[in-house]
C-alpha positions in Angstrom: 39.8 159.7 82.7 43.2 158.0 81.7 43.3 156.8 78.2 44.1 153.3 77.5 47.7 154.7 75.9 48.3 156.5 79.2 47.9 152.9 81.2 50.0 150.9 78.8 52.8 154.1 79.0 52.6 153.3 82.7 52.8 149.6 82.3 56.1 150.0 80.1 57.9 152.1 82.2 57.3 149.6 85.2 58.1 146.8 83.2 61.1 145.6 85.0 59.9 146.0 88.2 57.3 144.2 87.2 58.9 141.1 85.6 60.9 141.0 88.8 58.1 140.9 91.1 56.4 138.0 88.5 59.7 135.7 88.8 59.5 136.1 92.4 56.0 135.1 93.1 56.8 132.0 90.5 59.4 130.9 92.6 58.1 131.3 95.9 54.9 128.9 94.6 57.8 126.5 93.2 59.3 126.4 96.9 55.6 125.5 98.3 55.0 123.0 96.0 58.7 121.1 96.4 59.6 122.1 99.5 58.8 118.5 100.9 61.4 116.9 98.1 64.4 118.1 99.9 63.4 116.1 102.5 62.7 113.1 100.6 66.5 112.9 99.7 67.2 109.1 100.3 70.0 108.3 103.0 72.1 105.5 102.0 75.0 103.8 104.6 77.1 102.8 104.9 79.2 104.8 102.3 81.6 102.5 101.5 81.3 98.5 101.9 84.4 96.5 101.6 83.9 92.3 101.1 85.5 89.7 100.3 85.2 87.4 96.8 82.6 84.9 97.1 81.2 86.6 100.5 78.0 88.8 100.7 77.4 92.9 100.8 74.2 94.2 102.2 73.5 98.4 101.9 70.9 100.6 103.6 68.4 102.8 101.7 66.1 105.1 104.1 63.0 107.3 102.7 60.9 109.4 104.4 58.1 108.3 102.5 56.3 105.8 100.5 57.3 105.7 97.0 59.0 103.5 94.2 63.0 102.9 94.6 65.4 102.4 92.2 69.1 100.8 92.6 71.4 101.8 90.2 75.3 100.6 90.0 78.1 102.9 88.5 81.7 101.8 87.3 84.5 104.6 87.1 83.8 106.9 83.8 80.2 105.4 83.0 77.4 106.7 83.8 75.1 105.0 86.6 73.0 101.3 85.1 69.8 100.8 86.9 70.0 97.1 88.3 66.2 97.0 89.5 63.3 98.6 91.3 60.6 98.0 94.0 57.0 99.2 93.4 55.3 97.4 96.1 56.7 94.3 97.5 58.9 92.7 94.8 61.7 93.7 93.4 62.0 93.9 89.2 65.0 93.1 87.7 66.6 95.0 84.4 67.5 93.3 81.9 70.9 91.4 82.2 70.3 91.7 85.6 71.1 88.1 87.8 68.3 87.3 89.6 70.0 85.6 92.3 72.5 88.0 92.9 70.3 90.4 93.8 67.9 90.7 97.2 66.3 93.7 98.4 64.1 93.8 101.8 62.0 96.5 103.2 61.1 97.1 106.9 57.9 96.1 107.9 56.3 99.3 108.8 59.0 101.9 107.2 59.9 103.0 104.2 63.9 101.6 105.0 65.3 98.9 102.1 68.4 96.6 102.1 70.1 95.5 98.8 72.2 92.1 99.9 74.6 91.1 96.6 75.2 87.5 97.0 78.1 85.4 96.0 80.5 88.9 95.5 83.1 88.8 92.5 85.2 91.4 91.0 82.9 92.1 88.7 80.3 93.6 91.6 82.9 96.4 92.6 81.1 99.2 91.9 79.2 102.4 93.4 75.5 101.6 94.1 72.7 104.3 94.6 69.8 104.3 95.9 67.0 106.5 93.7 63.6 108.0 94.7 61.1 108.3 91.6 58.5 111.5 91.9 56.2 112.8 89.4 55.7 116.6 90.3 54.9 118.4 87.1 57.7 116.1 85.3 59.4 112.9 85.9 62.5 113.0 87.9 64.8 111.0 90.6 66.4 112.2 94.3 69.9 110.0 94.1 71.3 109.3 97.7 75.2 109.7 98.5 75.5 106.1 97.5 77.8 103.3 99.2 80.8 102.2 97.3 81.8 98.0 97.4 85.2 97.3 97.4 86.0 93.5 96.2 88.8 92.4 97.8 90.6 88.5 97.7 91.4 86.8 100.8 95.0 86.4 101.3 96.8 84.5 103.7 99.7 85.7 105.8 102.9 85.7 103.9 105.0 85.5 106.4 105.0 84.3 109.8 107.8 83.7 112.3 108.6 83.3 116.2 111.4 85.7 117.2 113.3 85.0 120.3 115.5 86.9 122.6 116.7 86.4 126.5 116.9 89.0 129.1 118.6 87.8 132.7 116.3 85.0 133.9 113.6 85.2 130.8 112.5 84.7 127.6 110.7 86.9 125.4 109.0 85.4 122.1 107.5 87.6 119.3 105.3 86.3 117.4 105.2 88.5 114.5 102.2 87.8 111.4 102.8 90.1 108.1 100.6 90.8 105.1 97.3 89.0 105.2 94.0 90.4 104.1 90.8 91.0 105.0 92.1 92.2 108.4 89.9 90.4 111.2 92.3 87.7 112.5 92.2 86.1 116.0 95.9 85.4 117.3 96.4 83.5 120.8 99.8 81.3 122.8 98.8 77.5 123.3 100.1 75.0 125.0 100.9 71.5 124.1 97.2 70.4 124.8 96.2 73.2 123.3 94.8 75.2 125.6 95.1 79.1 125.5 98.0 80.6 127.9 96.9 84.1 129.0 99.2 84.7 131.1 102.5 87.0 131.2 100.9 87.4 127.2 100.7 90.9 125.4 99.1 90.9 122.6 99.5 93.9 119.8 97.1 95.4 117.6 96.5 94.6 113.8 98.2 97.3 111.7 98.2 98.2 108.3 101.1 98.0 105.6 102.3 99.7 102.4 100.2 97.3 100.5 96.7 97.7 101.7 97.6 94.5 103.4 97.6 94.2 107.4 100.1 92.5 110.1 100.1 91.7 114.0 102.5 90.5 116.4 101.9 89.0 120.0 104.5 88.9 122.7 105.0 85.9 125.1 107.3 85.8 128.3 108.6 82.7 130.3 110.9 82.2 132.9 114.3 80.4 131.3 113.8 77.0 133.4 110.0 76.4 131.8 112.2 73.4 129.4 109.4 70.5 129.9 106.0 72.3 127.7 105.3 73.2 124.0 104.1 76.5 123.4 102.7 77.5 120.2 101.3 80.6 118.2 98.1 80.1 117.0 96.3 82.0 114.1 92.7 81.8 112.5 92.1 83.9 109.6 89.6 83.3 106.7 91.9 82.8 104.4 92.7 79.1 106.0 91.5 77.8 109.0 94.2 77.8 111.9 98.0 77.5 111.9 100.7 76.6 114.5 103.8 77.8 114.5 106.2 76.1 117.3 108.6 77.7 119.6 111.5 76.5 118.0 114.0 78.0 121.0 112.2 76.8 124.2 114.3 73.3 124.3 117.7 75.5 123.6 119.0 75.9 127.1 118.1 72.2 127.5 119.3 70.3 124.5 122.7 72.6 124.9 122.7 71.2 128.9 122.4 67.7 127.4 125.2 68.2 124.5 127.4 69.7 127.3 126.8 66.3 129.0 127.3 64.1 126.1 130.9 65.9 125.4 132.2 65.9 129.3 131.2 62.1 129.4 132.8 61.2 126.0 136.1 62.6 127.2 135.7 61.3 130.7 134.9 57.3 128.9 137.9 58.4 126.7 139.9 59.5 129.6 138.9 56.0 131.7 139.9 53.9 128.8 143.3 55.6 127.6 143.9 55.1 131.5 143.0 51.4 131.5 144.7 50.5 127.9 147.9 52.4 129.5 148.5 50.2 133.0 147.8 47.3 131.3 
């Protein structure tokens, strides 16, 4: 019979393999009890939200389950500020948190949420996250990726201008847009009733400058004997409603036909009456 000495001789000279095998069965129950969390990683989108001052900025928060969310906003260098959190169907706000700024929805049936930030300033520039609470032994939150808002300004073109050049029986105008912001912009060719002109029109697409700001240019052809219409480029952007700009050089060829006229009859009227003063 082995002696109670003998056993804990044998014990102590497996003792490492032993401790090993203990920290592996630990962790293998660890994985069985958390191996739904990595799934229950919230997915936030888009990952970066760019709007304009005074404009709204809605983000996406998907879960895979039930459970409560938290919405936290982080400046550069701080650390992330929880903003609210939804434990059933209304939000509740932090403290110094504005009320109105904030909405958050849910999808009817899923466990999907939208935060909407309402009347956007500088101040609202931030990163926001999206946080799933779980109590699993301790207290802790899943963060999502997050989804950065970028507060821009509008600002209107800076510059704007018709360019003009001939080539054997046509005109070509450019018109050329530079440095506006945000950049969705809608650019067309009107006529003098203001109706668009589509045709012999190519139109270029928006593209972006040194700046962070954006420009476009639009190309219109006519033939050199089109004298008797007003053509305009025509702009709508956010930052003001719409703006003409005139072709300044479709009346050239006529207006220099007329002065050519006015000179040859001026010396022909000066010619007659140096003629008439002379024989009599």
């Amino acid at each position: 019979m082995t002696s109670f000495p003998g056993i804990l001789g044998v014990f102590r000279s497996h003792r490492r393999t032993a401790l090993t095998l203990l920290r592996s069965v630990v962790a293998w129950v660890w994985t069985l009890l958390h191996c739904g969390d990595a799934q229950a990683v919230p997915v936030q989108h888009p990952a970066m939200r760019t709007s304009a001052e005074g404009g709204s900025a809605s983000m996406a928060c998907r879960l895979t389950k039930e459970d409560t969310v938290h919405w936290y906003k982080q400046l550069p260098g701080e650390p992330p500020k929880r903003i609210l959190y939804v434990s059933g169907k209304k939000p509740t706000f932090d403290d110094g948190t504005d009320e109105k700024k904030y909405q958050v929805r849910k999808h009817a049936s899923e466990p999907h949420y939208s935060l909407t930030i309402d009347y956007v300033t500088q101040r609202d520039a931030g990163t926001y996250y999206c946080t799933l609470s779980t109590v699993s032994g301790y207290y802790y939150e899943v963060f999502g990726s997050g989804t950065k808002l970028i507060v821009s300004g509008n600002s209107k073109p800076e510059n704007s201008e018709i360019l003009q050049t001939k080539h054997k029986d046509q005109l070509l105008y450019v018109c050329l847009i530079e440095n506006f912001y945000p950049e969705v912009i809608r650019v067309q060719w009107v006529d003098g009733a203001d109706k668009e002109v589509t045709k012999n029109v190519v139109k270029g697409d928006v593209w972006k400058s040194t700046n962070d700001k954006y420009s476009v240019s639009t190309w219109l052809t006519l033939p050199v004997n089109m004298t008797n219409k007003n053509y305009f480029c025509k702009y709508d952007h956010e930052s003001q409603e719409n703006f003409k700009l005139p072709i300044q050089g479709i009346y050239c060829f006529f207006i220099i036909y007329l002065f050519s006229f006015y000179i040859l009859l001026c010396l022909f009227l000066s010619f007659f009456f140096f003629l008439l003063f002379e024989y009599n």
